[in-house]
N, CA, C and O atoms as CSV, one atom per row, in Angstrom:
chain,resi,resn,atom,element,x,y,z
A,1,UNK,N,N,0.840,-1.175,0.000
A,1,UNK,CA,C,0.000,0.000,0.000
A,1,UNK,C,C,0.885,1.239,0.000
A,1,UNK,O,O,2.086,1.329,0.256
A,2,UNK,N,N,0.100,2.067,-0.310
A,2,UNK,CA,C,0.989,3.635,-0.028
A,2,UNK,C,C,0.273,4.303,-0.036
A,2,UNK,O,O,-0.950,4.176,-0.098
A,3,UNK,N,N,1.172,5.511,0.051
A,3,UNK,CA,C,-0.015,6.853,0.501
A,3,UNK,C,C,-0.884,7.607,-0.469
A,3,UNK,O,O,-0.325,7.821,-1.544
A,4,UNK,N,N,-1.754,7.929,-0.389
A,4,UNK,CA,C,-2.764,8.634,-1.324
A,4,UNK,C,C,-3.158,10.388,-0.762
A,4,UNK,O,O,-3.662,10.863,0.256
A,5,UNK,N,N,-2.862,10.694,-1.459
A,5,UNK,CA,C,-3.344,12.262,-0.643
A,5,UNK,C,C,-4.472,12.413,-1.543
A,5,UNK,O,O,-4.751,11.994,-2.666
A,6,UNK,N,N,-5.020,13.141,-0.687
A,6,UNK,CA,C,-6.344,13.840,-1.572
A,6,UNK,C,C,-7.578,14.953,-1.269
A,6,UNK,O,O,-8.001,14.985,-0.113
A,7,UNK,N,N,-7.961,15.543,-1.914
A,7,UNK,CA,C,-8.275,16.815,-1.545
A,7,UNK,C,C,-9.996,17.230,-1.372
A,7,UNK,O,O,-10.630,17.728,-2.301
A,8,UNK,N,N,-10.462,16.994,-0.318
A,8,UNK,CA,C,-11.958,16.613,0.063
A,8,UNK,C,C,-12.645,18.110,-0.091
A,8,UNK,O,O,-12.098,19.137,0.309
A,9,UNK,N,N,-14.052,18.057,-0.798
A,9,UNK,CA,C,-14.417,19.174,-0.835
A,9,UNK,C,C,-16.425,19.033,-0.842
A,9,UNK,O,O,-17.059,18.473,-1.737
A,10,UNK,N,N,-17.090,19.761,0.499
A,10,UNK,CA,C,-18.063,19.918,0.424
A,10,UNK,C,C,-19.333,20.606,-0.331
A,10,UNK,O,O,-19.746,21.714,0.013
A,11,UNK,N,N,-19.871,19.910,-1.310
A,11,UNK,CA,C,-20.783,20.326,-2.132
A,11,UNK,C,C,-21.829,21.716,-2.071
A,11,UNK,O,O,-22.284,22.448,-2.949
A,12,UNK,N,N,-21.989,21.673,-0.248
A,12,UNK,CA,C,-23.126,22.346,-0.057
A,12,UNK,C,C,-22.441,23.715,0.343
A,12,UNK,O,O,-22.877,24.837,0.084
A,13,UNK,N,N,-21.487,23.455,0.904
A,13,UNK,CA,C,-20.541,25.474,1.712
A,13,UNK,C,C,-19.247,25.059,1.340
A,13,UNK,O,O,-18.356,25.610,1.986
A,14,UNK,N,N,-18.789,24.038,0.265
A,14,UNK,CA,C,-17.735,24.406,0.262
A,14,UNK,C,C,-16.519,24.590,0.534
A,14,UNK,O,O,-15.602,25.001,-0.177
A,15,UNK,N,N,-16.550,24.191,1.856
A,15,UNK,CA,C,-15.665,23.724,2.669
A,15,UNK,C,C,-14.266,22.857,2.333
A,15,UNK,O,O,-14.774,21.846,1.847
A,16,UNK,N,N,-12.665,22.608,2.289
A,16,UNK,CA,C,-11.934,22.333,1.633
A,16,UNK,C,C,-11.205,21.850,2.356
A,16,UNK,O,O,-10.942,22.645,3.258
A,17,UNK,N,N,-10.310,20.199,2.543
A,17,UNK,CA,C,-9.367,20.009,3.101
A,17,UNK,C,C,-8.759,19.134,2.534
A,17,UNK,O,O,-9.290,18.410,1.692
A,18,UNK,N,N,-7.024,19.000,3.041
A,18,UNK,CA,C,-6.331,18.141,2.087
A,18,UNK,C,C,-6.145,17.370,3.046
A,18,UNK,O,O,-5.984,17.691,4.223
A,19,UNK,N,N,-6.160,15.982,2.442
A,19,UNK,CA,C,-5.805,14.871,3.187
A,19,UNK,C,C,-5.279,13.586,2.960
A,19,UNK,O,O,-5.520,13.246,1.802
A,20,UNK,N,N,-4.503,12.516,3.753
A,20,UNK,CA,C,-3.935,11.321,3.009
A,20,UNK,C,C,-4.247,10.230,3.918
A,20,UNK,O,O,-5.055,10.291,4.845
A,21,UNK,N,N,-3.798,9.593,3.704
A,21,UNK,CA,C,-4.151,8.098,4.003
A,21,UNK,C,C,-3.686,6.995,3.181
A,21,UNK,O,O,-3.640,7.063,1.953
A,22,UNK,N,N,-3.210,5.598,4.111
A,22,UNK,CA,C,-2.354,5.005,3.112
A,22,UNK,C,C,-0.977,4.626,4.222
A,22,UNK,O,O,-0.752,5.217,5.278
A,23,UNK,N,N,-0.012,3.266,3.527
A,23,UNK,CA,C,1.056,2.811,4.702
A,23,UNK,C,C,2.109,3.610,3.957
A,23,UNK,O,O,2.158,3.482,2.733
A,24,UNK,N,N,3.157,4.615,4.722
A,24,UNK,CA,C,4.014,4.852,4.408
A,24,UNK,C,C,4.974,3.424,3.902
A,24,UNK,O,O,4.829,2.390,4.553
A,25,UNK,N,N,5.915,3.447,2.751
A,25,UNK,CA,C,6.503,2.478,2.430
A,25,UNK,C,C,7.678,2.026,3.147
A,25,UNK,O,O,8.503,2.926,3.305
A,26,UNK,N,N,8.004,0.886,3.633
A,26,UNK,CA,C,8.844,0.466,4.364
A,26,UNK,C,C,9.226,1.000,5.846
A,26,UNK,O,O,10.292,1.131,6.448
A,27,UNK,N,N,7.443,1.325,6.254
A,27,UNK,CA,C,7.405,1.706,7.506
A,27,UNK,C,C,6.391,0.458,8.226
A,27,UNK,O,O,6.153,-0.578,7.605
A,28,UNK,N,N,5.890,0.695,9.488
A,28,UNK,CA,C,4.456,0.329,10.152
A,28,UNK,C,C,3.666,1.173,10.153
A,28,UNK,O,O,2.526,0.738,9.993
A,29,UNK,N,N,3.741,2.270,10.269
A,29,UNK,CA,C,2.770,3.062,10.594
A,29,UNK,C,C,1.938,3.464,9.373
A,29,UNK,O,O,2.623,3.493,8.351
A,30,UNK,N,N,0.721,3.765,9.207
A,30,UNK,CA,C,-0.203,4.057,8.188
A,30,UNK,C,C,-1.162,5.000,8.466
A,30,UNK,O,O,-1.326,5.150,9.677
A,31,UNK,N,N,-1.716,5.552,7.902
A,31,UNK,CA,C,-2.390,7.377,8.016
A,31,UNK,C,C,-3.848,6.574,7.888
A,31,UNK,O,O,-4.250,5.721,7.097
A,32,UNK,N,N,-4.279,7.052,8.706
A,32,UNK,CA,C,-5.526,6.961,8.829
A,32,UNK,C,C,-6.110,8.681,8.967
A,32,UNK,O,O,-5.339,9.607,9.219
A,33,UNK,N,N,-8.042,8.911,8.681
A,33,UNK,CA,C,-8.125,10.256,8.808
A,33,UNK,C,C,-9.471,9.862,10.012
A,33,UNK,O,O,-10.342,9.008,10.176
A,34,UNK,N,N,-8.939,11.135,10.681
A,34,UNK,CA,C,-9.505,10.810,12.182
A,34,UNK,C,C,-10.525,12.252,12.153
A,34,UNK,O,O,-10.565,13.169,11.332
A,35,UNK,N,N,-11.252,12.030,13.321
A,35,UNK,CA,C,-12.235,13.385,13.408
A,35,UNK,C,C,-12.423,13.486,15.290
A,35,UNK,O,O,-12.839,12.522,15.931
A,36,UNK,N,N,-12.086,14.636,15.854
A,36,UNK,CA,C,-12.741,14.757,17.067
A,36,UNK,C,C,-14.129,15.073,16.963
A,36,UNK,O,O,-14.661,15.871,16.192
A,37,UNK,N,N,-14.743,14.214,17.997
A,37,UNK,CA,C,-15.807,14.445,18.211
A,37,UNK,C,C,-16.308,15.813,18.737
A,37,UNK,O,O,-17.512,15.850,18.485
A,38,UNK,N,N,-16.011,16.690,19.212
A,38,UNK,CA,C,-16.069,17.394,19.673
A,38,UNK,C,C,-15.726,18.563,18.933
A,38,UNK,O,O,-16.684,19.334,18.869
A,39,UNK,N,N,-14.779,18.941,18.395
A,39,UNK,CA,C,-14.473,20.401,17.929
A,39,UNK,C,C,-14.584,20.271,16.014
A,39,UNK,O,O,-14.395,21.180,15.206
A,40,UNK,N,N,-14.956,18.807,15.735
A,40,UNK,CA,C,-14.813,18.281,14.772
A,40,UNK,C,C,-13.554,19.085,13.684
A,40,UNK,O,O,-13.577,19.734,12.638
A,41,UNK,N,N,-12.675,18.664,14.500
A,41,UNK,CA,C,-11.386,18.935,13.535
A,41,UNK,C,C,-10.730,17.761,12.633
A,41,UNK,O,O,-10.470,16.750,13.285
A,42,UNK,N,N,-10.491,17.719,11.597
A,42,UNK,CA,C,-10.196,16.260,10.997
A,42,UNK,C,C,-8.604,16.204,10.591
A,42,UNK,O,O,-7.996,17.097,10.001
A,43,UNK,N,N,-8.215,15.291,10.919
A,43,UNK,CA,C,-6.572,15.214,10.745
A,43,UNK,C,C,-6.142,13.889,9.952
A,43,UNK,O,O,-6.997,13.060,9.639
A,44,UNK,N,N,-5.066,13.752,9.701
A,44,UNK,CA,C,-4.363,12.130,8.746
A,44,UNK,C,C,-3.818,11.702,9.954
A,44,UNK,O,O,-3.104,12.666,10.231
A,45,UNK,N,N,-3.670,10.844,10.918
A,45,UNK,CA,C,-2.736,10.991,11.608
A,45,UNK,C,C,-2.321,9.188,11.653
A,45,UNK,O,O,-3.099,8.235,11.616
A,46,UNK,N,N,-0.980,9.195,11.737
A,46,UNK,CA,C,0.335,7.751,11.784
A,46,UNK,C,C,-0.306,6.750,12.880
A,46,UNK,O,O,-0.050,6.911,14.074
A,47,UNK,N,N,-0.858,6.068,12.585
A,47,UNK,CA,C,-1.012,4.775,13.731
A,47,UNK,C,C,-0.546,3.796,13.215
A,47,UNK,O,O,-0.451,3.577,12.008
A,48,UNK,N,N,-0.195,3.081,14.155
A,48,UNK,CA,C,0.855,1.241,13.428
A,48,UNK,C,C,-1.056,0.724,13.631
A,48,UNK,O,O,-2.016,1.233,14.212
A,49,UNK,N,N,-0.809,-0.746,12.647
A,49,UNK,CA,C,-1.758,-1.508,12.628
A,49,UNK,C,C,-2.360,-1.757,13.773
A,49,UNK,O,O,-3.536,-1.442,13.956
A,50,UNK,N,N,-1.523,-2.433,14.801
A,50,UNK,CA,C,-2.094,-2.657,16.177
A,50,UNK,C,C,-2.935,-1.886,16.520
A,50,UNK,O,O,-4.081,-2.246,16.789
A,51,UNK,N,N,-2.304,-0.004,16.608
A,51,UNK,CA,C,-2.827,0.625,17.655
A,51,UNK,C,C,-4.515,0.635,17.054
A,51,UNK,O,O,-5.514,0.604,17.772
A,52,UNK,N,N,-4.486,0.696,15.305
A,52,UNK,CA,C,-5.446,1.210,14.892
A,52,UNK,C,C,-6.373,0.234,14.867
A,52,UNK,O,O,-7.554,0.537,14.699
A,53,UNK,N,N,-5.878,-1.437,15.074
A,53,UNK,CA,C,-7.167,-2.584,15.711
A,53,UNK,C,C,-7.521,-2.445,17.195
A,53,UNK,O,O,-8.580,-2.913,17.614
A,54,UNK,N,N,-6.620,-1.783,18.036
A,54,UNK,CA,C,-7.149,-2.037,19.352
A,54,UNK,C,C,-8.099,-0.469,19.266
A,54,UNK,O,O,-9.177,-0.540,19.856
A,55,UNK,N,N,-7.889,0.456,18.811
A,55,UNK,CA,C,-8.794,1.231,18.118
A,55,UNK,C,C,-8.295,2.604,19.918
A,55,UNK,O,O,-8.981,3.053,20.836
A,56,UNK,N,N,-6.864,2.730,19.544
A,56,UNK,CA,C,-6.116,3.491,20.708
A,56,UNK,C,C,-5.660,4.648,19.961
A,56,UNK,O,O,-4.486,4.971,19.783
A,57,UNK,N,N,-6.961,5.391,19.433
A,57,UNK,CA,C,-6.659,6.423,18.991
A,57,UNK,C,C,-6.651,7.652,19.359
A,57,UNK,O,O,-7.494,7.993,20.188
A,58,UNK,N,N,-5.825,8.508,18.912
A,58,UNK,CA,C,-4.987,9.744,19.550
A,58,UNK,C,C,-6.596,10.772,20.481
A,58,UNK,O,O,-7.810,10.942,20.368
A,59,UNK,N,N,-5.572,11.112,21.225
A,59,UNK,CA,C,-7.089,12.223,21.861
A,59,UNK,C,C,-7.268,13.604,21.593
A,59,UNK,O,O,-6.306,14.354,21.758
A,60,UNK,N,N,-8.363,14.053,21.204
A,60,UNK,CA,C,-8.516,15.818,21.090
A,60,UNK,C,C,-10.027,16.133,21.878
A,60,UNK,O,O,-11.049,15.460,22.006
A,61,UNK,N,N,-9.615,17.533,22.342
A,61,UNK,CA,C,-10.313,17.882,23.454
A,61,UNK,C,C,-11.311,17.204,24.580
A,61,UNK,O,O,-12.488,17.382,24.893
A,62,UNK,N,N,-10.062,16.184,25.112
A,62,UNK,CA,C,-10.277,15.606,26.273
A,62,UNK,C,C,-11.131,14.183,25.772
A,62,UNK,O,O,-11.286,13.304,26.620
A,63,UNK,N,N,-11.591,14.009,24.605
A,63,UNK,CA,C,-11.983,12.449,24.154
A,63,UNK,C,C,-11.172,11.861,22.647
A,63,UNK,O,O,-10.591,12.510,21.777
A,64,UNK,N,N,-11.383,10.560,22.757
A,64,UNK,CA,C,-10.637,9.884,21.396
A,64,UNK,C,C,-11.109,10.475,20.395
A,64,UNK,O,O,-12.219,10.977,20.570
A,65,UNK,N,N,-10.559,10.612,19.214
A,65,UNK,CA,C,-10.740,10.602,17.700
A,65,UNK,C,C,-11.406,9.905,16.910
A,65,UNK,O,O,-11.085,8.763,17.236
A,66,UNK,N,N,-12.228,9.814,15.964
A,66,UNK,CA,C,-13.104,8.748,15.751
A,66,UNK,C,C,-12.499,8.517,14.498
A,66,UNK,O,O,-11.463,9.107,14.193
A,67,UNK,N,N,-13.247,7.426,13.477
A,67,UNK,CA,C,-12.668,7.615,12.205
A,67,UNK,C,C,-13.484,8.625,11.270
A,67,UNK,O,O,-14.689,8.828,11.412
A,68,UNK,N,N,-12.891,9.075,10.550
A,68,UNK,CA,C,-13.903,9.607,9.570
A,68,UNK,C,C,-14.955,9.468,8.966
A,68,UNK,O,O,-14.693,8.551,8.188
A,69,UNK,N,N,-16.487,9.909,8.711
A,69,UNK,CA,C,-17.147,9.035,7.579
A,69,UNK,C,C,-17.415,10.203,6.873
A,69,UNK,O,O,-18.487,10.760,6.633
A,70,UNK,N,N,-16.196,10.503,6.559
A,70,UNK,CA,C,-16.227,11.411,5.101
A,70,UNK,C,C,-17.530,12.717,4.972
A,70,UNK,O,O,-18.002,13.179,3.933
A,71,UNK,N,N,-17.894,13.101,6.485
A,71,UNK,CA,C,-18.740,14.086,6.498
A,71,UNK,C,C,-18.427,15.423,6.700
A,71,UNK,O,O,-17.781,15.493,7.746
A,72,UNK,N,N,-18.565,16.427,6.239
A,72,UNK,CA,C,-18.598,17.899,6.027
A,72,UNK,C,C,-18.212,18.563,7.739
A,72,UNK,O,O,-19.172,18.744,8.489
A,73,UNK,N,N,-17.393,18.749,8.029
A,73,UNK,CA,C,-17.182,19.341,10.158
A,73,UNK,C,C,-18.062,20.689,10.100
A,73,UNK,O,O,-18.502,21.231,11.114
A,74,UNK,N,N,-18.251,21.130,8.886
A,74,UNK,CA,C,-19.421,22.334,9.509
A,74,UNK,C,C,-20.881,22.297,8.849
A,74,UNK,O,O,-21.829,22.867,9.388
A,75,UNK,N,N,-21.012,21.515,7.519
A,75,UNK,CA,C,-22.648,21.165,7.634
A,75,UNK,C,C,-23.002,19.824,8.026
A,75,UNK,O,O,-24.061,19.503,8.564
A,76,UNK,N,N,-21.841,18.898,7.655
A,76,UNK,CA,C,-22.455,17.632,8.005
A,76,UNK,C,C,-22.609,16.640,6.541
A,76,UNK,O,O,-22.455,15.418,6.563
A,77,UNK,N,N,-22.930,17.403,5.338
A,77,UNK,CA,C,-23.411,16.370,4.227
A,77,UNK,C,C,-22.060,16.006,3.889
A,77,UNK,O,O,-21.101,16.216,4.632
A,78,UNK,N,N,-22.010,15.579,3.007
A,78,UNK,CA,C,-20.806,13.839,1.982
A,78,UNK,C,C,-19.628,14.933,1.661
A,78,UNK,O,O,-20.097,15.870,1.014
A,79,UNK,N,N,-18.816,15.015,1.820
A,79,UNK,CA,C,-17.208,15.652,1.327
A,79,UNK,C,C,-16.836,14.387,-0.006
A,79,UNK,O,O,-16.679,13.182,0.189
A,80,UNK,N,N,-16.765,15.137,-1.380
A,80,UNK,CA,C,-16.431,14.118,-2.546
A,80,UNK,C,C,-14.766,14.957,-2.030
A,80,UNK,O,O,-14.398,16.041,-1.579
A,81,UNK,N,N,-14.177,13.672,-2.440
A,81,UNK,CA,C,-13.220,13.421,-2.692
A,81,UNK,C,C,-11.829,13.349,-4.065
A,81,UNK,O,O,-12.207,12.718,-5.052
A,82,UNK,N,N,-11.222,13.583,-4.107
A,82,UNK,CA,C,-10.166,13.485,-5.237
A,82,UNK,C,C,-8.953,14.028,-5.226
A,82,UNK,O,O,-8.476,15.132,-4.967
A,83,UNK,N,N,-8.448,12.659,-5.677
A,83,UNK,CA,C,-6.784,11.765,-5.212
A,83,UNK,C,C,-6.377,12.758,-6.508
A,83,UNK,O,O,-6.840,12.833,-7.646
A,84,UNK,N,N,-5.247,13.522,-5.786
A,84,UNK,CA,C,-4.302,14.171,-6.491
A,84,UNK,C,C,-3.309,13.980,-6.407
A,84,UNK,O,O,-2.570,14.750,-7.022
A,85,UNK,N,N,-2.784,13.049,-5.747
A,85,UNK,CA,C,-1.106,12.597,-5.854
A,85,UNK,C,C,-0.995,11.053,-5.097
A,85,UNK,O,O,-1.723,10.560,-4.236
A,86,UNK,N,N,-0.152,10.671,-5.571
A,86,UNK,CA,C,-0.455,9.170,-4.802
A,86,UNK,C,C,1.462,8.747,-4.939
A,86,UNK,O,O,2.068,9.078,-5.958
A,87,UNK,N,N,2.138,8.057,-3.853
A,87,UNK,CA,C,3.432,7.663,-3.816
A,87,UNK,C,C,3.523,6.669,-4.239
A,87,UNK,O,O,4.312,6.020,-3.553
A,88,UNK,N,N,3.001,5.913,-5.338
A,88,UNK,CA,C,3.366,4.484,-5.545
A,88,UNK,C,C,4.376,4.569,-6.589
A,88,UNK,O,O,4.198,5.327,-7.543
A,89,UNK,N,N,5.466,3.822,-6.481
A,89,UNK,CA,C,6.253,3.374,-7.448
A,89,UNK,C,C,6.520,2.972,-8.592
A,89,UNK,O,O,7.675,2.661,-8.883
């Protein structure tokens, strides 16, 4: 696997963020995109496989990170997506 970046953008306001996901090559760790529940800020952030099955994910404002489901942090509807660069060999 490898990394995929890509650049999420909400239909309804518009809203714009870049993001990746994907195993860095000849590492453990792999990008997952996370969301606090709370301030709904969304980040890529490095977890090894393990951490991301025992599901020991990083904390923001005082609770875990969830995973993403690709929803909009200020209306809420579907963020389309599109892969603009990808590291594969």
């Amino acid at each position: 696997m490898s990394v995929e970046y890509y650049k999420f953008r909400c239909p309804q306001c518009g809203t714009e963020k870049e993001l990746c996901e994907g195993m860095l090559l000849f590492s453990k760790e792999c990008y997952y995109i996370m969301k606090c529940p709370i301030c709904n800020r969304i980040e890529s952030i490095p977890l090894t496989e393990m951490e991301y099955q025992e599901k020991r994910f990083p904390m923001c404002c005082g609770v875990k990170m969830v995973e993403w489901a690709r929803r909009c942090p200020k209306c809420g509807k579907e963020m389309e997506g599109t892969l603009y660069c990808s590291d594969v060999i």
